[in-house]
PDBQT receptor file of N, H, CA, C and O in Angstrom, charges set to zero:
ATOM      1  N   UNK A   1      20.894   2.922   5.367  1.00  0.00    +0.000 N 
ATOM      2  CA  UNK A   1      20.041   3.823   6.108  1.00  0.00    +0.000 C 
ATOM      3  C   UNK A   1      20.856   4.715   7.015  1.00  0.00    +0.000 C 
ATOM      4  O   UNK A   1      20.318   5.799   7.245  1.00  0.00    +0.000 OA
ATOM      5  N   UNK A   2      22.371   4.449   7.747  1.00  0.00    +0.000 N 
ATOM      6  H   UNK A   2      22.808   3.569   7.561  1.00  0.00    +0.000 HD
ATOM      7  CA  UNK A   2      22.816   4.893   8.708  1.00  0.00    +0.000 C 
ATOM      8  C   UNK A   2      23.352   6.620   8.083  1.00  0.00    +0.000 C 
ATOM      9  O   UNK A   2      23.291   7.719   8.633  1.00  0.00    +0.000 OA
ATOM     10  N   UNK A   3      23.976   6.105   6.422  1.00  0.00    +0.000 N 
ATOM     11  H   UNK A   3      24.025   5.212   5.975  1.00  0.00    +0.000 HD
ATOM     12  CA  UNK A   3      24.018   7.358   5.971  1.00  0.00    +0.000 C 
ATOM     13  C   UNK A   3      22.860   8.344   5.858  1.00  0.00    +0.000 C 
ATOM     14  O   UNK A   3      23.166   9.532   5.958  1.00  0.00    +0.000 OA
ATOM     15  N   UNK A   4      21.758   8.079   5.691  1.00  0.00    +0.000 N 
ATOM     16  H   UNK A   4      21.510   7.114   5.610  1.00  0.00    +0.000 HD
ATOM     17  CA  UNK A   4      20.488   9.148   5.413  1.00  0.00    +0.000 C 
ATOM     18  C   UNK A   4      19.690   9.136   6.691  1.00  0.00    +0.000 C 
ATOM     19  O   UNK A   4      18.472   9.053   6.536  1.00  0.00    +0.000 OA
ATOM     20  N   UNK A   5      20.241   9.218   8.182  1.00  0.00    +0.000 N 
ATOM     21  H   UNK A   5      21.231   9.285   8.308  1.00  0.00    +0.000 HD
ATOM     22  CA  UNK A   5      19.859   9.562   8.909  1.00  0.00    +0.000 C 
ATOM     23  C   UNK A   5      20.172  10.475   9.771  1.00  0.00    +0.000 C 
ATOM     24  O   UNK A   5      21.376  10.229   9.846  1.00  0.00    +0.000 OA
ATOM     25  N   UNK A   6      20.026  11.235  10.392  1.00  0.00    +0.000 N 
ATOM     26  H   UNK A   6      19.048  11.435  10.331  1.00  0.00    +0.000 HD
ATOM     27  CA  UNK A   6      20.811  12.002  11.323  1.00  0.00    +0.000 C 
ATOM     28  C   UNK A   6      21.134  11.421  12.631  1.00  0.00    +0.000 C 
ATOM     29  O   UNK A   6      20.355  10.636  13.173  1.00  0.00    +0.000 OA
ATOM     30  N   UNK A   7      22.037  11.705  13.062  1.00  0.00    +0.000 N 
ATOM     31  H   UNK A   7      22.669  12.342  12.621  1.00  0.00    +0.000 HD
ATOM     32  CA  UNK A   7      22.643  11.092  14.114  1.00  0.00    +0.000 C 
ATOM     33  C   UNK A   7      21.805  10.875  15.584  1.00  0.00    +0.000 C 
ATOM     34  O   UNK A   7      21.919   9.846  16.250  1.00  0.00    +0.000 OA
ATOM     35  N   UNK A   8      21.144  11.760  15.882  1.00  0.00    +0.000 N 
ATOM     36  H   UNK A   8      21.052  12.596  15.342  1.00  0.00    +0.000 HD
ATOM     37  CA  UNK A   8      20.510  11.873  17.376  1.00  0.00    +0.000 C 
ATOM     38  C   UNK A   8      19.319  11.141  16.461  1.00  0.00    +0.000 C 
ATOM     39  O   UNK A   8      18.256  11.609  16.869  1.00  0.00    +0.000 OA
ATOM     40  N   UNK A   9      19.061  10.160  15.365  1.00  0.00    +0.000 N 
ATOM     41  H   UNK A   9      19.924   9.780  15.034  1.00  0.00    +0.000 HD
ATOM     42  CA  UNK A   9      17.418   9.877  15.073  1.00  0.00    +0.000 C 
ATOM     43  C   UNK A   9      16.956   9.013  16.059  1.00  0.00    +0.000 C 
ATOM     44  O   UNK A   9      18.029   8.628  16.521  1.00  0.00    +0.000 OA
ATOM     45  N   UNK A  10      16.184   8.507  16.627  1.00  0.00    +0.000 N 
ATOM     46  H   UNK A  10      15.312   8.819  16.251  1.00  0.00    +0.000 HD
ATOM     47  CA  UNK A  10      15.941   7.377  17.261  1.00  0.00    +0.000 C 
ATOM     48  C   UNK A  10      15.481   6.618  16.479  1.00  0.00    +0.000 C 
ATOM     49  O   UNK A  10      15.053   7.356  15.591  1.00  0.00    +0.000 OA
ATOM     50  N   UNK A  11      15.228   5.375  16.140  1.00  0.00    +0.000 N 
ATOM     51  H   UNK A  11      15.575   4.776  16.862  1.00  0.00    +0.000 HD
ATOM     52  CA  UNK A  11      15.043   3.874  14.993  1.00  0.00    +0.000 C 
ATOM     53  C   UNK A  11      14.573   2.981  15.685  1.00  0.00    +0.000 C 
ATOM     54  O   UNK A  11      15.298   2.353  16.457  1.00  0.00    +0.000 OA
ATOM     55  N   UNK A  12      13.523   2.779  15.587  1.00  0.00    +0.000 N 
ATOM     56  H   UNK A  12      12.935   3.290  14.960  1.00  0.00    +0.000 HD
ATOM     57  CA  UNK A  12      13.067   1.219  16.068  1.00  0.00    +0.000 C 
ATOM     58  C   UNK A  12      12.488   0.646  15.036  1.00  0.00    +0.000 C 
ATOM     59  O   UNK A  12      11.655   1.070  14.235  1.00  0.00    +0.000 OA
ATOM     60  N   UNK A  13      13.132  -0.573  15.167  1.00  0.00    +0.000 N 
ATOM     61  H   UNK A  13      13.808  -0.917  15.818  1.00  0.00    +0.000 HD
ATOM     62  CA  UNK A  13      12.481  -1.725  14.065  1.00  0.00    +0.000 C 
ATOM     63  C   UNK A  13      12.147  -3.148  14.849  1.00  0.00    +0.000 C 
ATOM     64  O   UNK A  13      12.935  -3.771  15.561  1.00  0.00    +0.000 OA
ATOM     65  N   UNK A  14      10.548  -3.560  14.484  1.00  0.00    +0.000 N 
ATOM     66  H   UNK A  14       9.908  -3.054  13.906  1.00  0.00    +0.000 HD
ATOM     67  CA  UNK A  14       9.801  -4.194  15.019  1.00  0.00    +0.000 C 
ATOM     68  C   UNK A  14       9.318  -5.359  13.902  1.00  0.00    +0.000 C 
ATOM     69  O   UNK A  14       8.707  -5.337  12.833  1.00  0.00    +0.000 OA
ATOM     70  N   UNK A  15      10.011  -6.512  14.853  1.00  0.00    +0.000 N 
ATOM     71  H   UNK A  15      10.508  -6.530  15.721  1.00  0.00    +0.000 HD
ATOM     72  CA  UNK A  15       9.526  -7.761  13.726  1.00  0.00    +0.000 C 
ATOM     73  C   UNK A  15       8.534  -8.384  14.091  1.00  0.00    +0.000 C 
ATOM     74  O   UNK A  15       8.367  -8.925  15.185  1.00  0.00    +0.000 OA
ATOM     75  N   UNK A  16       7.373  -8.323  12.643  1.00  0.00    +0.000 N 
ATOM     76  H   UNK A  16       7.508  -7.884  11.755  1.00  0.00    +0.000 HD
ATOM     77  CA  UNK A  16       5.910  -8.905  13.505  1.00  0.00    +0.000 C 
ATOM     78  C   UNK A  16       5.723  -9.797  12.337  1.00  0.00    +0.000 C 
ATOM     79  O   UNK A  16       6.279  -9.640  11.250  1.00  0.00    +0.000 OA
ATOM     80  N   UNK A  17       4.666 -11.013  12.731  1.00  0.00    +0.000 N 
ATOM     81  H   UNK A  17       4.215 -11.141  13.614  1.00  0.00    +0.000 HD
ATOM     82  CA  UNK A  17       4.300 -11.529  12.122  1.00  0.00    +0.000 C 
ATOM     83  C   UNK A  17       3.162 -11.086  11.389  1.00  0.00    +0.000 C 
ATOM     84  O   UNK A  17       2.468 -10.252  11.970  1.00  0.00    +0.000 OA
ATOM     85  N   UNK A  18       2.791 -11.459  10.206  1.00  0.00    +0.000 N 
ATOM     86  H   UNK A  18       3.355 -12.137   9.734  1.00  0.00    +0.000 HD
ATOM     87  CA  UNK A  18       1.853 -10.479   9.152  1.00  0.00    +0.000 C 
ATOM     88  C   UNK A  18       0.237 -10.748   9.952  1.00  0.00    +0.000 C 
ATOM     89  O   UNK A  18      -0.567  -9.836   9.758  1.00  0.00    +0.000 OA
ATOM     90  N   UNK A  19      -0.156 -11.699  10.647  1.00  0.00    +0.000 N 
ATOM     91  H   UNK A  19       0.497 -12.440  10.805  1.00  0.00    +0.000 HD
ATOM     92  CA  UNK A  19      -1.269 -11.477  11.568  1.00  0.00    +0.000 C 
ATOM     93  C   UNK A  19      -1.629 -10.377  12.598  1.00  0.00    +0.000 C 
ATOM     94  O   UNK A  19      -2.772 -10.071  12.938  1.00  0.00    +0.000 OA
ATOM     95  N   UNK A  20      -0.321  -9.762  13.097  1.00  0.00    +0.000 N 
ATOM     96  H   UNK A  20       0.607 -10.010  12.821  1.00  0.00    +0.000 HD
ATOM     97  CA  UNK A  20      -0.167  -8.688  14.138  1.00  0.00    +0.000 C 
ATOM     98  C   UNK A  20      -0.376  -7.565  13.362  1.00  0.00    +0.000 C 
ATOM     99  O   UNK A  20      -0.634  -6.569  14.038  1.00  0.00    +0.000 OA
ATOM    100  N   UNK A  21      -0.349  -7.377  12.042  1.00  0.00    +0.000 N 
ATOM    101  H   UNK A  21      -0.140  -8.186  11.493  1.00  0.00    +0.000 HD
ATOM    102  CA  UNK A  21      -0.493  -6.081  11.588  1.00  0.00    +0.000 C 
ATOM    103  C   UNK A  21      -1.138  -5.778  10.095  1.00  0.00    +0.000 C 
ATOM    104  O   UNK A  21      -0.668  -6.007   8.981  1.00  0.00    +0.000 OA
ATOM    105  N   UNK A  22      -2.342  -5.200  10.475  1.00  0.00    +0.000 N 
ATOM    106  H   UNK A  22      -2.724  -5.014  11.380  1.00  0.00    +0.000 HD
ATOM    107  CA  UNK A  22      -3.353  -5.410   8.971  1.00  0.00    +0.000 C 
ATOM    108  C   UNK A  22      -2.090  -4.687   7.900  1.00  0.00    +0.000 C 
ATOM    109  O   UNK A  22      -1.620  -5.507   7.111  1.00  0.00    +0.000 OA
ATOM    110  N   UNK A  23      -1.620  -3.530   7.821  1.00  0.00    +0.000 N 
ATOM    111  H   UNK A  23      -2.001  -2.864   8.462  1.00  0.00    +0.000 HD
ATOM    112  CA  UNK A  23      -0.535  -3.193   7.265  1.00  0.00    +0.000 C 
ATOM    113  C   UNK A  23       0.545  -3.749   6.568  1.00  0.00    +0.000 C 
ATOM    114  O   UNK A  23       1.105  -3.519   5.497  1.00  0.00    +0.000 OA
ATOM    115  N   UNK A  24       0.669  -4.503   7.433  1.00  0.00    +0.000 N 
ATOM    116  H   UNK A  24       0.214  -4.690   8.304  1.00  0.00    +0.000 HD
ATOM    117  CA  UNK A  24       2.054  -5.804   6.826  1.00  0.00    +0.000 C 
ATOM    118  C   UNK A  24       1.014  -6.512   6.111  1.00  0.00    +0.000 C 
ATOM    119  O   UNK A  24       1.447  -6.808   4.998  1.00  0.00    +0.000 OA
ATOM    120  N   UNK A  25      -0.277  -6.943   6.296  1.00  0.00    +0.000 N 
ATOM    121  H   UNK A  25      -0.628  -6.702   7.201  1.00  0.00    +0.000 HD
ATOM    122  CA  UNK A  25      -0.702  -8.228   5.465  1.00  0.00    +0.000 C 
ATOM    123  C   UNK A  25      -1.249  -7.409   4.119  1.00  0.00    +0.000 C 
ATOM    124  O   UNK A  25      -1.386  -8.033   3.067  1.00  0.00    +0.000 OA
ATOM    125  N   UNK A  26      -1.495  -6.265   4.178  1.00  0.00    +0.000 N 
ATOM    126  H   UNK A  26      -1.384  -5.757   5.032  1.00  0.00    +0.000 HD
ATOM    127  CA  UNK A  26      -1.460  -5.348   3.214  1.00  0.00    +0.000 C 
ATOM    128  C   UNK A  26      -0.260  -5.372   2.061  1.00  0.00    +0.000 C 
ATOM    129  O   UNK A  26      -0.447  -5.315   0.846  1.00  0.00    +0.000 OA
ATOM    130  N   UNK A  27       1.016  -5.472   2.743  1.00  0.00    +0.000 N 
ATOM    131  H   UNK A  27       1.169  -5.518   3.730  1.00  0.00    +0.000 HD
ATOM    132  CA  UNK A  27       1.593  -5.135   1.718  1.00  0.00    +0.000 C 
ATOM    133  C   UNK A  27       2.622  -6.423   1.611  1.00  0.00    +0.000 C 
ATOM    134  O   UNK A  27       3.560  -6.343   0.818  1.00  0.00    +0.000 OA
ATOM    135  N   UNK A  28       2.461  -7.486   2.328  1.00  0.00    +0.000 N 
ATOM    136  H   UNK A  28       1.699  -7.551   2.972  1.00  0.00    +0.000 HD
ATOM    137  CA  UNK A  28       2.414  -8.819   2.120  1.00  0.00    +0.000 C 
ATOM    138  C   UNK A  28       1.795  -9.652   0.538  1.00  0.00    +0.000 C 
ATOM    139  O   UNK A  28       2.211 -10.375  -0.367  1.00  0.00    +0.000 OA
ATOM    140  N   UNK A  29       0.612  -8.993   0.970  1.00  0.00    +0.000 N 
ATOM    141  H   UNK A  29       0.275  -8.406   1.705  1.00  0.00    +0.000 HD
ATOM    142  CA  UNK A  29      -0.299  -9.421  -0.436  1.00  0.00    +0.000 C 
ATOM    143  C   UNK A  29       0.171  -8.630  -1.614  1.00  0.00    +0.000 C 
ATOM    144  O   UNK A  29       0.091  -9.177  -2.714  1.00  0.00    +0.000 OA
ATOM    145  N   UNK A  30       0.638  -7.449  -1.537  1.00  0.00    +0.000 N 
ATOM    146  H   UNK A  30       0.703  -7.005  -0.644  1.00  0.00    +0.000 HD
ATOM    147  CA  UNK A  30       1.271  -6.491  -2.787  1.00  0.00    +0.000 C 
ATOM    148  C   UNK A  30       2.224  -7.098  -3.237  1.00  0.00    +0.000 C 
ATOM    149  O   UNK A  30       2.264  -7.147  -4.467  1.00  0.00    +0.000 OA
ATOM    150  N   UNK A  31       3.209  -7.702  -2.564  1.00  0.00    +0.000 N 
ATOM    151  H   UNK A  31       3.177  -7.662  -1.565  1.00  0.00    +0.000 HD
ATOM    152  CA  UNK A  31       4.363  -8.347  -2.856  1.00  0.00    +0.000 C 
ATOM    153  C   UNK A  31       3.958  -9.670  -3.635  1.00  0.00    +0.000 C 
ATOM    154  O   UNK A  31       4.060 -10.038  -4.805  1.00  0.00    +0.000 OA
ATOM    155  N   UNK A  32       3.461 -10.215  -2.485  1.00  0.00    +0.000 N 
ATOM    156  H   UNK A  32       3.378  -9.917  -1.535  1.00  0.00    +0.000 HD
ATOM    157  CA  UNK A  32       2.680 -11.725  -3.397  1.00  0.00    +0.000 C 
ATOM    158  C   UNK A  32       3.095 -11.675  -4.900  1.00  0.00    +0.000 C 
ATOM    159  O   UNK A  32       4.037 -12.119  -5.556  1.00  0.00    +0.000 OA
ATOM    160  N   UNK A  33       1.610 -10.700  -5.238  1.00  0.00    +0.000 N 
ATOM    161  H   UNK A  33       0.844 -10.339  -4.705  1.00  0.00    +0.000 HD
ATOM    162  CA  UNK A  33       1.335 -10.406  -6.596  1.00  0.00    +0.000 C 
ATOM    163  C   UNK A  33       2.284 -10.243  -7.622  1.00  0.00    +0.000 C 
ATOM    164  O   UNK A  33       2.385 -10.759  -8.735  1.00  0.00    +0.000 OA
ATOM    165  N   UNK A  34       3.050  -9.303  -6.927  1.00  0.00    +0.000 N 
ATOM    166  H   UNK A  34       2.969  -8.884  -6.023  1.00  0.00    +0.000 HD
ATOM    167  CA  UNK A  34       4.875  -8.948  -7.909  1.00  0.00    +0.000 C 
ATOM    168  C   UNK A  34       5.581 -10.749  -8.080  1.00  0.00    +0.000 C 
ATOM    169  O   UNK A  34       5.901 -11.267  -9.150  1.00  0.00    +0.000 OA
ATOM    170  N   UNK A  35       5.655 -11.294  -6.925  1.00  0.00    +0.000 N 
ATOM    171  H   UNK A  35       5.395 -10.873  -6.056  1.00  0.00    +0.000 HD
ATOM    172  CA  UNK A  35       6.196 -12.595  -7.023  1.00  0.00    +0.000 C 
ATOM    173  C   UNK A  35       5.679 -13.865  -8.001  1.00  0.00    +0.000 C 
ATOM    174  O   UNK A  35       6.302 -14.647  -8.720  1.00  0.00    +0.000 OA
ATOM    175  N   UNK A  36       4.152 -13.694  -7.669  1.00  0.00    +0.000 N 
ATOM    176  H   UNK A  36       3.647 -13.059  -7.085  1.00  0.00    +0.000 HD
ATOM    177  CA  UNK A  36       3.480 -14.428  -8.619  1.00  0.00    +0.000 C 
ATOM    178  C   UNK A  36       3.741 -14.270 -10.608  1.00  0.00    +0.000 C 
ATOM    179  O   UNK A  36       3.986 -15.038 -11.539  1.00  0.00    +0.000 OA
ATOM    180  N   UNK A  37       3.488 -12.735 -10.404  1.00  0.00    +0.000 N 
ATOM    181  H   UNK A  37       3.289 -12.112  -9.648  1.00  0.00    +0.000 HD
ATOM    182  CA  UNK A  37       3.769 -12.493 -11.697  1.00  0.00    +0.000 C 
ATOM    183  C   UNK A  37       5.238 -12.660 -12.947  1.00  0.00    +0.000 C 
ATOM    184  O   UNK A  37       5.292 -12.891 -14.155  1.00  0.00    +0.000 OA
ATOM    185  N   UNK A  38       6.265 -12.400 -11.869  1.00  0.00    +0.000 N 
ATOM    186  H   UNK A  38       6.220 -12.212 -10.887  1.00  0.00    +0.000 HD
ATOM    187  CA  UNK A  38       7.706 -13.265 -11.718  1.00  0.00    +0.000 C 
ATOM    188  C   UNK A  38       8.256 -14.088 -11.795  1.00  0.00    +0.000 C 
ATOM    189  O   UNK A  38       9.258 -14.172 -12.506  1.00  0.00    +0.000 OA
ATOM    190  N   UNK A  39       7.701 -15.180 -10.942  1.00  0.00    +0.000 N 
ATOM    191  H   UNK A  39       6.887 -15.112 -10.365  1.00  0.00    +0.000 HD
ATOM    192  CA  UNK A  39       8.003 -16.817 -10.847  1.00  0.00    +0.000 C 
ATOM    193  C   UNK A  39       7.060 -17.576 -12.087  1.00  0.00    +0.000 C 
ATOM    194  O   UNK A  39       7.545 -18.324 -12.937  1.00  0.00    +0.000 OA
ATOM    195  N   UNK A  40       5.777 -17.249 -11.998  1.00  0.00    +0.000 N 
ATOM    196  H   UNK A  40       5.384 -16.642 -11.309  1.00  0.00    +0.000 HD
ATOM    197  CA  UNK A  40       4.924 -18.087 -12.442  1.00  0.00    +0.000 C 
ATOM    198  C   UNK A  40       3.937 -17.275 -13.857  1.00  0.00    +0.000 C 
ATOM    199  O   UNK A  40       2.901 -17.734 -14.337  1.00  0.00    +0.000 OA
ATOM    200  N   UNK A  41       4.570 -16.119 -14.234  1.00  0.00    +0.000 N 
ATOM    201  H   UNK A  41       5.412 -15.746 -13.843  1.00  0.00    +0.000 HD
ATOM    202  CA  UNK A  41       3.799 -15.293 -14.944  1.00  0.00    +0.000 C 
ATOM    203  C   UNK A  41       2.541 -15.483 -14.913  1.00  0.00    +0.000 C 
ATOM    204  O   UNK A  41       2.000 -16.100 -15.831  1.00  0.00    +0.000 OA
ATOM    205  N   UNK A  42       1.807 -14.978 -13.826  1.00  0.00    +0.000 N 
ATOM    206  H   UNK A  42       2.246 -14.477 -13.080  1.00  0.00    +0.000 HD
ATOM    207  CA  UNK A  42       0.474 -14.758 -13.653  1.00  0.00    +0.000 C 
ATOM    208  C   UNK A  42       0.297 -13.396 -13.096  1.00  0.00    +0.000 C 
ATOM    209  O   UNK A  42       0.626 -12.909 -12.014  1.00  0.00    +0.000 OA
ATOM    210  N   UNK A  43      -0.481 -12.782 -14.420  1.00  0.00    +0.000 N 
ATOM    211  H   UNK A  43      -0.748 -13.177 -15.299  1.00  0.00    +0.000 HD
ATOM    212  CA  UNK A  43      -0.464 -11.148 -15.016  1.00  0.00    +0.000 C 
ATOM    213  C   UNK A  43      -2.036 -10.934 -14.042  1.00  0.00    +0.000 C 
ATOM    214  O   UNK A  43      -2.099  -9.762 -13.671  1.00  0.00    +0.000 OA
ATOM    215  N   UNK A  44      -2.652 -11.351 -13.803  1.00  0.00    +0.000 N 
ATOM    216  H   UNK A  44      -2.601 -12.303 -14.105  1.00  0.00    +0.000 HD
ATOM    217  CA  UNK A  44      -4.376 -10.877 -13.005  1.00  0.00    +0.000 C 
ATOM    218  C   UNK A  44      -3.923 -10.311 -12.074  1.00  0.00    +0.000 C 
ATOM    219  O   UNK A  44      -4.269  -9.137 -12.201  1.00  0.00    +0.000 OA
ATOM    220  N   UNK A  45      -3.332 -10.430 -11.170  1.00  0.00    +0.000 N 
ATOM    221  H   UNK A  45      -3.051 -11.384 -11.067  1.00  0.00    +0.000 HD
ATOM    222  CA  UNK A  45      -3.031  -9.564  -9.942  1.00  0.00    +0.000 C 
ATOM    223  C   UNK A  45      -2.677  -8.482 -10.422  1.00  0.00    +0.000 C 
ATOM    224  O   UNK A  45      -3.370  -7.524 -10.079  1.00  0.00    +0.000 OA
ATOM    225  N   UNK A  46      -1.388  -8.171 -11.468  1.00  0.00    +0.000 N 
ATOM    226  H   UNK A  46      -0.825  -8.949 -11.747  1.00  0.00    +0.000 HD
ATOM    227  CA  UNK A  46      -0.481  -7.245 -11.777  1.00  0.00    +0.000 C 
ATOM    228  C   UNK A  46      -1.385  -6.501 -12.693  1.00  0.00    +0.000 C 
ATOM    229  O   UNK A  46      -1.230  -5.281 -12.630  1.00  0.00    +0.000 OA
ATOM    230  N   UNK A  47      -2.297  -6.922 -13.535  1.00  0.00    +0.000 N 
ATOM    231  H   UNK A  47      -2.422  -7.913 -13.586  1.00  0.00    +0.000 HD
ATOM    232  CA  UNK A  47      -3.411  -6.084 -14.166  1.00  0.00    +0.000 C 
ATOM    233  C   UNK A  47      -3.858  -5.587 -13.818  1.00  0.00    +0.000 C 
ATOM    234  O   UNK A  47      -4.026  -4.608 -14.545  1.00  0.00    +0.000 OA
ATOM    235  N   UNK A  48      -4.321  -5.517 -12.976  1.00  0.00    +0.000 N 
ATOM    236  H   UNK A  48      -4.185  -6.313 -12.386  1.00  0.00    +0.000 HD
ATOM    237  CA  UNK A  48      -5.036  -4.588 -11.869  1.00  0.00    +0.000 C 
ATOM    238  C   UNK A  48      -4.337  -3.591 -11.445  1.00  0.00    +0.000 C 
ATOM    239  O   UNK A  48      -4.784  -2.444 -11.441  1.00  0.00    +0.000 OA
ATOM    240  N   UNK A  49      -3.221  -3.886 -11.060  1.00  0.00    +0.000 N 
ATOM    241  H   UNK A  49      -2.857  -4.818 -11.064  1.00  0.00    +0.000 HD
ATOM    242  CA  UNK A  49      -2.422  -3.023 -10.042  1.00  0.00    +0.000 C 
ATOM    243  C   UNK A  49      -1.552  -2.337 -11.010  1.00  0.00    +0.000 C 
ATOM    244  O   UNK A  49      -0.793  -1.519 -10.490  1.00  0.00    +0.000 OA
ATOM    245  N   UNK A  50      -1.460  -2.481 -12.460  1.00  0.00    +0.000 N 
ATOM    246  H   UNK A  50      -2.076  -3.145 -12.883  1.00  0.00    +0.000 HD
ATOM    247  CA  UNK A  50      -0.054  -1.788 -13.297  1.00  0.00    +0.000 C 
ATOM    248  C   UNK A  50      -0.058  -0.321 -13.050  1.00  0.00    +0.000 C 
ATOM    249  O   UNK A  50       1.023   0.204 -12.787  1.00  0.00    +0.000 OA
ATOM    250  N   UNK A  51      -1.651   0.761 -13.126  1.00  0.00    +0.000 N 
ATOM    251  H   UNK A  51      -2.530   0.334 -13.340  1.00  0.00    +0.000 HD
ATOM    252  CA  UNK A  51      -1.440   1.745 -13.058  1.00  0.00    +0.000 C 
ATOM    253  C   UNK A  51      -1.046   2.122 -12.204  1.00  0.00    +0.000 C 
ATOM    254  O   UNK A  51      -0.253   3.029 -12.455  1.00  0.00    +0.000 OA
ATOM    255  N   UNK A  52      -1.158   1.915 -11.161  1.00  0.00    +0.000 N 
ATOM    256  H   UNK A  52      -1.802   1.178 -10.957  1.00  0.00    +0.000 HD
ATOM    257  CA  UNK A  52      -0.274   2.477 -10.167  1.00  0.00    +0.000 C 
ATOM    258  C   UNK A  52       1.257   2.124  -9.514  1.00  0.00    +0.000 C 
ATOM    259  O   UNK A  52       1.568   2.473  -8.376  1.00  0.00    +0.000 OA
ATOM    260  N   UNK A  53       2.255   1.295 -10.523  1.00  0.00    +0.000 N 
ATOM    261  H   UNK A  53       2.002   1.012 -11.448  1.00  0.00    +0.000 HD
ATOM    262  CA  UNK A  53       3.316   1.037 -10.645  1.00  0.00    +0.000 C 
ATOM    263  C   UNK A  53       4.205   1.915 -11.108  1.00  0.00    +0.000 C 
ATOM    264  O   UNK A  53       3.794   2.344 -12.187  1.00  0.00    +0.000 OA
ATOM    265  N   UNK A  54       5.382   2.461 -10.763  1.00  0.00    +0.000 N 
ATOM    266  H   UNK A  54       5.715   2.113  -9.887  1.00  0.00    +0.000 HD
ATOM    267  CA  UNK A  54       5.857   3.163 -11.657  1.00  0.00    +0.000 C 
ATOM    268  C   UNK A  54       7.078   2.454 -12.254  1.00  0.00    +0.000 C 
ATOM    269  O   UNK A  54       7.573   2.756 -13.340  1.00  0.00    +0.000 OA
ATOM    270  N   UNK A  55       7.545   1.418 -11.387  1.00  0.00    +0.000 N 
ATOM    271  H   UNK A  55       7.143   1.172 -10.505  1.00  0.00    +0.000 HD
ATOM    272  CA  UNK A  55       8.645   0.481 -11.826  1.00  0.00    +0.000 C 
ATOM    273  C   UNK A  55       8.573  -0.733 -11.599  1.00  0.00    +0.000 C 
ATOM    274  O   UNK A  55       7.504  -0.988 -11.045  1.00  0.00    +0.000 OA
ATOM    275  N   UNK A  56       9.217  -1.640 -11.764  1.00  0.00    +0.000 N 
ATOM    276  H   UNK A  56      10.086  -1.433 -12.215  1.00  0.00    +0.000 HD
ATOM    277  CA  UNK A  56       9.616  -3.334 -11.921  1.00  0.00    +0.000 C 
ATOM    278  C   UNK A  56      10.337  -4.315 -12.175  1.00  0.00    +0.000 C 
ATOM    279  O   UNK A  56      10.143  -5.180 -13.029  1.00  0.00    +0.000 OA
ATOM    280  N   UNK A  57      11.404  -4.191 -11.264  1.00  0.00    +0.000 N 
ATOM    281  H   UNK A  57      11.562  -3.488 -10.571  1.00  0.00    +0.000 HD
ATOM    282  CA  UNK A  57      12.300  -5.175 -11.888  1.00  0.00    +0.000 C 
ATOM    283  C   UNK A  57      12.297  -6.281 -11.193  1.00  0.00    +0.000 C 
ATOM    284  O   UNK A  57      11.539  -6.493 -10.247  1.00  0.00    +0.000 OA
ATOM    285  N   UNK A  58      13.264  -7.160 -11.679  1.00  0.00    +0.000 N 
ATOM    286  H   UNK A  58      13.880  -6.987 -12.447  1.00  0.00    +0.000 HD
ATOM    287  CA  UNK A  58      13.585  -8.687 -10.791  1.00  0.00    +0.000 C 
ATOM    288  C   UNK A  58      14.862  -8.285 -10.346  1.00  0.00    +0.000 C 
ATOM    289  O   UNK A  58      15.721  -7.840 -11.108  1.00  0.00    +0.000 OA
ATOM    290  N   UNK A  59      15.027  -8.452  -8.950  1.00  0.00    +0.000 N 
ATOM    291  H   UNK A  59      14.329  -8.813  -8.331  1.00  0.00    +0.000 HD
ATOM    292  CA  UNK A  59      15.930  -8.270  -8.292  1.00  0.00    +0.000 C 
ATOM    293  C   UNK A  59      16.902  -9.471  -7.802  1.00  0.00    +0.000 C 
ATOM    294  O   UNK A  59      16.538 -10.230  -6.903  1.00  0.00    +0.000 OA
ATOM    295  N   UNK A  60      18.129  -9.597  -8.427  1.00  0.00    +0.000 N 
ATOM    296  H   UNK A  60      18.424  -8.980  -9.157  1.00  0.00    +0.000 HD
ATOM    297  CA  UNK A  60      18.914 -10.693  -7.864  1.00  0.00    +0.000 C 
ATOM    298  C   UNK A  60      18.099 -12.087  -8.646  1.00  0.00    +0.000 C 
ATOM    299  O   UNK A  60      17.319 -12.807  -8.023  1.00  0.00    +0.000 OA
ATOM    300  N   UNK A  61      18.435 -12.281 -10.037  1.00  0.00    +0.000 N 
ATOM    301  H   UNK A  61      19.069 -11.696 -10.543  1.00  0.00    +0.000 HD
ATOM    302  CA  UNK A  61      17.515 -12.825 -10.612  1.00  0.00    +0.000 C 
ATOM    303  C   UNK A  61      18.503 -13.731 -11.034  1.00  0.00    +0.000 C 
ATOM    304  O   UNK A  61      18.202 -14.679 -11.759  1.00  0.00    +0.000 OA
TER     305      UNK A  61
């Protein structure tokens, strides 16, 4: 990130637990789904959600 920022940016990063922020539990649950479908190949979550995927990989697998 330090390269694709400009120097005077200001950055704050805020660690919350996924209760503090409907947002995070938002995309908490998005993740889930990718994980589920991954670990345990369970495609119902990811059925739903394929069209609007544009990629997918396993990362560090």
């Amino acid at each position: 990130m330090q390269a694709l920022l400009p120097l005077n940016c200001k950055l704050t990063i805020d660690h919350l637990a996924s209760h503090e922020s409907a947002g995070l539990q938002a995309v908490d649950m998005f993740c889930w789904g990718f994980a589920r479908k991954d670990a345990f190949d369970e495609n119902d979550w990811f059925a739903h959600y394929c069209d609007h995927v544009r990629y997918t990989t396993i990362y560090l697998a």
